[in-house]
VOZA-867869 format. One record per atom (N, C-alpha, C): x, y, z; atom name; residue in one letter. Coordinates in nm, 3 decimals, always signed. Example, Ala and Ser with C-alpha at 12.3 -4.5 7.8 and 13.67 -1.06 7.14 Angstrom:
[pt [+1.319, -0.569, +0.780], "N", "a"] [pt [+1.230, -0.450, +0.780], "CA", "a"] [pt [+1.320, -0.330, +0.780], "C", "a"] [pt [+1.285, -0.225, +0.708], "N", "s"] [pt [+1.367, -0.106, +0.714], "CA", "s"] [pt [+1.290, +0.003, +0.787], "C", "s"] 
REM end
This chain:
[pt [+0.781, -0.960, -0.458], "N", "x"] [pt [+0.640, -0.930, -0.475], "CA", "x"] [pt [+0.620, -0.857, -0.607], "C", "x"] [pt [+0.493, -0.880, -0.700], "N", "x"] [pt [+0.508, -0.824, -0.786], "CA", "x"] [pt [+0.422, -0.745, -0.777], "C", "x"] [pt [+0.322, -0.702, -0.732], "N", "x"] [pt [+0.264, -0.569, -0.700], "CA", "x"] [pt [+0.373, -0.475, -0.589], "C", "x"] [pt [+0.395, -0.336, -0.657], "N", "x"] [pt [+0.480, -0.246, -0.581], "CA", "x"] [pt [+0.379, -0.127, -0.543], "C", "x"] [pt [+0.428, -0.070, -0.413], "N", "x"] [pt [+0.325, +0.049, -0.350], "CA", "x"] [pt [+0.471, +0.166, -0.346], "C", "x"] [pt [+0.375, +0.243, -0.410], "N", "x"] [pt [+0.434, +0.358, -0.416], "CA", "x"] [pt [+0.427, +0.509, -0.316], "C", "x"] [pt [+0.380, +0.398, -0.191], "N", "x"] [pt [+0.357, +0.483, -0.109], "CA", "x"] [pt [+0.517, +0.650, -0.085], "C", "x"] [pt [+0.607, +0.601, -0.088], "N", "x"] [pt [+0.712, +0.669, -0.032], "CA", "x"] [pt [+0.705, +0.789, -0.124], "C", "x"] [pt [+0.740, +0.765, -0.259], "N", "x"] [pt [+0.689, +0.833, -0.347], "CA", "x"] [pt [+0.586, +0.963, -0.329], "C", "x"] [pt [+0.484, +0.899, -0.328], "N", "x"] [pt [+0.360, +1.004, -0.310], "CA", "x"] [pt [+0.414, +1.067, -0.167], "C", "x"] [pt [+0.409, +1.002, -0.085], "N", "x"] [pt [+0.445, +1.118, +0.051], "CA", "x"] [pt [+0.532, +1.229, -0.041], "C", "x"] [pt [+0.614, +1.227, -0.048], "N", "x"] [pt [+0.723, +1.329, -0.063], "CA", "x"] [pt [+0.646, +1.393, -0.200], "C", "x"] [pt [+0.612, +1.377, -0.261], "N", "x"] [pt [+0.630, +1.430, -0.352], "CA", "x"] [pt [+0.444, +1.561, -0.306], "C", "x"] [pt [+0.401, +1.499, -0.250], "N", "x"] [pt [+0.287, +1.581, -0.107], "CA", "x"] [pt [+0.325, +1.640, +0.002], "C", "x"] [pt [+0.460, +1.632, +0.006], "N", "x"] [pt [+0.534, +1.641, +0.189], "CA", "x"] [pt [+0.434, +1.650, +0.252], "C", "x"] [pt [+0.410, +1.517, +0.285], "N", "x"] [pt [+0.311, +1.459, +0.391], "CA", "x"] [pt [+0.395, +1.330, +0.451], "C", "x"] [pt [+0.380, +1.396, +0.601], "N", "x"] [pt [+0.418, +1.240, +0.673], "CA", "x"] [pt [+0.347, +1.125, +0.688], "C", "x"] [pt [+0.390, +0.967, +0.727], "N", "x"] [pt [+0.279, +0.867, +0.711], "CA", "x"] [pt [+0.241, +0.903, +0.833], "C", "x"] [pt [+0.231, +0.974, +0.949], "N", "x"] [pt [+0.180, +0.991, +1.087], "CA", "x"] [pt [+0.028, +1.098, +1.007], "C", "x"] [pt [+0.095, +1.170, +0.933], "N", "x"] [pt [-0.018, +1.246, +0.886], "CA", "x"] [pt [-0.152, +1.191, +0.796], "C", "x"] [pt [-0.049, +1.141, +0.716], "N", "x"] [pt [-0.138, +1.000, +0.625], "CA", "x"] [pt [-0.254, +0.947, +0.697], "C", "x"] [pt [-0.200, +0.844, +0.823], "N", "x"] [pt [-0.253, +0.778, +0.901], "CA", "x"] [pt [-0.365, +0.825, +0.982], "C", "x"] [pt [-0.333, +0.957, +1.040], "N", "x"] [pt [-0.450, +1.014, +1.061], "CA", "x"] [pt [-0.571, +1.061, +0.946], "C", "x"] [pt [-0.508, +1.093, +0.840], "N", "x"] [pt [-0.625, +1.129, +0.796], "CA", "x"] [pt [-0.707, +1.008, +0.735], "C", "x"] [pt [-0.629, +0.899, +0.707], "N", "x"] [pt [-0.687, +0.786, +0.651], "CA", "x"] [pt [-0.781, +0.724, +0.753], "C", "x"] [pt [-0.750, +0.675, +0.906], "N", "x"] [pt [-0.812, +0.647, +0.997], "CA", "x"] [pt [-0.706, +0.512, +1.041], "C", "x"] [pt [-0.623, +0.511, +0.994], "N", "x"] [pt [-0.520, +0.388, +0.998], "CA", "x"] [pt [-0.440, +0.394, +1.110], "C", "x"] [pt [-0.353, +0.298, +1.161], "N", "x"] [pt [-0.195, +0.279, +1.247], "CA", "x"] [pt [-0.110, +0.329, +1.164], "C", "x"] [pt [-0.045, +0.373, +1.194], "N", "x"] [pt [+0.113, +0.450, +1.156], "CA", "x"] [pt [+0.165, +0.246, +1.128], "C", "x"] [pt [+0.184, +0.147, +1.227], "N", "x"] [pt [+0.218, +0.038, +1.180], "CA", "x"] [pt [+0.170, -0.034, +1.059], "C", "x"] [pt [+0.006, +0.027, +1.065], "N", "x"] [pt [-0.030, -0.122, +0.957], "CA", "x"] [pt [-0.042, +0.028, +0.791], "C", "x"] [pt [-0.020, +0.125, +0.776], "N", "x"] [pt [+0.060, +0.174, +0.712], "CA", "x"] [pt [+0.195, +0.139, +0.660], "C", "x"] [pt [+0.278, +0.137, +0.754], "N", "x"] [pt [+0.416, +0.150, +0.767], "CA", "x"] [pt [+0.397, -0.004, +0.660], "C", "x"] [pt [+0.347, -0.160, +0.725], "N", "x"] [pt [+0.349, -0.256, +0.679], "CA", "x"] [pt [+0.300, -0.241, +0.523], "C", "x"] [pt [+0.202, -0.149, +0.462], "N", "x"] [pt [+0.144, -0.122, +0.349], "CA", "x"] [pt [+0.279, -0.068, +0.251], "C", "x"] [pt [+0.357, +0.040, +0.297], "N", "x"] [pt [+0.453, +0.081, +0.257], "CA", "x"] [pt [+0.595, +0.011, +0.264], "C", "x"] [pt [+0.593, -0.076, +0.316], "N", "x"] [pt [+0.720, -0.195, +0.277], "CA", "x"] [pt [+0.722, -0.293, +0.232], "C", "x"] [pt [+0.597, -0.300, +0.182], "N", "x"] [pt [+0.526, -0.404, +0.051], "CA", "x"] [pt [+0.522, -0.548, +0.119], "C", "x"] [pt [+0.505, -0.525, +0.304], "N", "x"] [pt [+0.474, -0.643, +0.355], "CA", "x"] [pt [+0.348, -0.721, +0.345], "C", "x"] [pt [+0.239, -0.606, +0.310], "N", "x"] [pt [+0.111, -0.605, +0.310], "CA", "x"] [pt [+0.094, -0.723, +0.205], "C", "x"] [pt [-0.040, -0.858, +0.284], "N", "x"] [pt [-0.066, -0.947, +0.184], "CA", "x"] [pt [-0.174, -0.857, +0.124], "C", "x"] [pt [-0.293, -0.831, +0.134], "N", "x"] [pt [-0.400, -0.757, +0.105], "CA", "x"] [pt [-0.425, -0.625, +0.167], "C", "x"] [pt [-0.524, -0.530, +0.095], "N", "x"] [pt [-0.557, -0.414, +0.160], "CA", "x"] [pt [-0.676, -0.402, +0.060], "C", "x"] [pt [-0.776, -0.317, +0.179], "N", "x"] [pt [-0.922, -0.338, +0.160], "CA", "x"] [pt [-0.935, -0.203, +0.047], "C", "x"] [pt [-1.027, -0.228, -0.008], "N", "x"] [pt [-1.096, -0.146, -0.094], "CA", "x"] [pt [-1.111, +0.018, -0.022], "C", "x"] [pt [-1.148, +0.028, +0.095], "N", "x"] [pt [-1.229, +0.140, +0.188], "CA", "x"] [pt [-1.086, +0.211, +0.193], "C", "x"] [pt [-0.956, +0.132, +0.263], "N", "x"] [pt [-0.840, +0.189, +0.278], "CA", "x"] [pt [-0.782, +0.241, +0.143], "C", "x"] [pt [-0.798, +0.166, +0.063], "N", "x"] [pt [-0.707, +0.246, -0.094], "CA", "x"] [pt [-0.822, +0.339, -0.111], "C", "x"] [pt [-0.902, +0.361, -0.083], "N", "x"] [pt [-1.027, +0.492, -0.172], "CA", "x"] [pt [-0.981, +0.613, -0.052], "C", "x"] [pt [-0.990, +0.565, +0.046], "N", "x"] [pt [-0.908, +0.676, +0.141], "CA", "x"] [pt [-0.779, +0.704, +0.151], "C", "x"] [pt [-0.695, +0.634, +0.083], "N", "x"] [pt [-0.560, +0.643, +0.032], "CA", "x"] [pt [-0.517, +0.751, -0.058], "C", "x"] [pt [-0.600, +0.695, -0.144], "N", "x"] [pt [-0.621, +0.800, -0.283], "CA", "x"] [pt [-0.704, +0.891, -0.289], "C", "x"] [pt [-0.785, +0.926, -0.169], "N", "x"] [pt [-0.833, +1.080, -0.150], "CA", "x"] [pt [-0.773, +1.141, -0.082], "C", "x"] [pt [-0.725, +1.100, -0.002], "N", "x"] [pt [-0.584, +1.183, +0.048], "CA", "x"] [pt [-0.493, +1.228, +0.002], "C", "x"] [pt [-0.457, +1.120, -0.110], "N", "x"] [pt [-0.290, +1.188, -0.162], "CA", "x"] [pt [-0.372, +1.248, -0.299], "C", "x"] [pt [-0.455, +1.260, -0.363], "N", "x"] [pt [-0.520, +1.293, -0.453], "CA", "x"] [pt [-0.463, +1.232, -0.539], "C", "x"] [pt [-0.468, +1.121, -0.569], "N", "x"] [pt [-0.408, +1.026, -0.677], "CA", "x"] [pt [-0.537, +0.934, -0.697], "C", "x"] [pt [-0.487, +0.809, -0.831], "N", "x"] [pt [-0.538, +0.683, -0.872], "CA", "x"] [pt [-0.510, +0.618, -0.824], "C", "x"] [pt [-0.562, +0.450, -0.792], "N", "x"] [pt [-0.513, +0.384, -0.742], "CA", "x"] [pt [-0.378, +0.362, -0.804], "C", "x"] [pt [-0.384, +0.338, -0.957], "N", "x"] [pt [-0.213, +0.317, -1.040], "CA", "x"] [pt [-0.142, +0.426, -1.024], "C", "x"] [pt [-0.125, +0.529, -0.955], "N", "x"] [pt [-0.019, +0.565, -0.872], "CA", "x"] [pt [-0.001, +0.503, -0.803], "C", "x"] [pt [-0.018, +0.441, -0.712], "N", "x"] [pt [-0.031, +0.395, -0.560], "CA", "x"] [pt [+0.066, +0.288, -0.578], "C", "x"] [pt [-0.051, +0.193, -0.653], "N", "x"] [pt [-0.007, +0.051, -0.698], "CA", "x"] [pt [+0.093, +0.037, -0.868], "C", "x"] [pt [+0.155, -0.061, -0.900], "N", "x"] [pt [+0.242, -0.110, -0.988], "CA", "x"] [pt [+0.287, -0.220, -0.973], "C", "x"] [pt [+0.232, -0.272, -1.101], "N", "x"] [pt [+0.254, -0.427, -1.102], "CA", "x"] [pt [+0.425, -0.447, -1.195], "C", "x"] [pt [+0.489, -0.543, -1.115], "N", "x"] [pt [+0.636, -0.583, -1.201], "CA", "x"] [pt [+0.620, -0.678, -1.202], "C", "x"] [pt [+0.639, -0.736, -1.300], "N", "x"] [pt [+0.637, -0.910, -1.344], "CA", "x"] [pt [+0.791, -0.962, -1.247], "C", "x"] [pt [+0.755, -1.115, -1.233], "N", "x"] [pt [+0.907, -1.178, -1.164], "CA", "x"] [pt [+0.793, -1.305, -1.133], "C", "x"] [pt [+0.918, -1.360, -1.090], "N", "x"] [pt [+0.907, -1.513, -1.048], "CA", "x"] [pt [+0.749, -1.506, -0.956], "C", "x"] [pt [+0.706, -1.655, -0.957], "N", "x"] [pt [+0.531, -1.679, -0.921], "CA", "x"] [pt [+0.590, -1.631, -0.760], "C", "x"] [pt [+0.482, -1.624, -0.660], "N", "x"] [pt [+0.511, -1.626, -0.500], "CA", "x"] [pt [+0.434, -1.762, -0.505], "C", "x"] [pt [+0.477, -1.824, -0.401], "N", "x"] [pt [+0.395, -1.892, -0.325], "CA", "x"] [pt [+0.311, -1.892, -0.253], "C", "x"] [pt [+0.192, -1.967, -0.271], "N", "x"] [pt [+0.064, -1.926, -0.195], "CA", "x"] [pt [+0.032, -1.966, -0.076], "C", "x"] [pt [+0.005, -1.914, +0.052], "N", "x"] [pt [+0.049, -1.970, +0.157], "CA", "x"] [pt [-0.115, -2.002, +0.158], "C", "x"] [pt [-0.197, -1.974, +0.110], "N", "x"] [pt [-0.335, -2.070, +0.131], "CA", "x"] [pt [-0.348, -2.189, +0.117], "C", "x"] [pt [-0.286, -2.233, +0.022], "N", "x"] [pt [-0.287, -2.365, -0.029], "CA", "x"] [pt [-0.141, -2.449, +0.095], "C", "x"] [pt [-0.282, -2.539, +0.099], "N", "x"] [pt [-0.171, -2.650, +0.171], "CA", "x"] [pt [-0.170, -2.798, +0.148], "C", "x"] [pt [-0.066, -2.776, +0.088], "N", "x"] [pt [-0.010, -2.939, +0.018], "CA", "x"] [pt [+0.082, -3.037, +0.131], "C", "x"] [pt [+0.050, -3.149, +0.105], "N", "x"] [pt [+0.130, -3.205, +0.228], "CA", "x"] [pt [+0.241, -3.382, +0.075], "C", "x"] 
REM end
């Protein structure tokens, strides 16, 4: 993936747990957890602005883009 979340990062460096996170964001500890293992296909606008008022960051803390090979788009369906 070439967008990276820097979620782990910011916790610690806040010593804040994602249980704590989660509450204050309004989120699951899971669909967190999924945000922070860079399983996440998308995440809404409302969640990163409450992301980043929480940890008192930018979104480019959060987020970081690394170049690498294209992904495949699972929208598109070719037969």
């Amino acid at each position: 993936m070439a967008i990276k979340v820097q979620l782990d990062r910011l916790l610690v460096e806040r010593r804040m747990s994602l249980t704590e996170l989660a509450y204050r964001v309004g989120v699951t500890v899971a669909n967190l957890s999924i945000l922070k293992t860079g399983k996440a296909r998308a995440v809404r606008f409302t969640t990163l602005s409450a992301l980043c008022r929480e940890l008192d960051c930018q979104p480019g803390d959060l987020l970081t883009y690394e170049p690498g090979p294209p992904e495949p788009d699972l929208d598109d369906e070719e037969t």
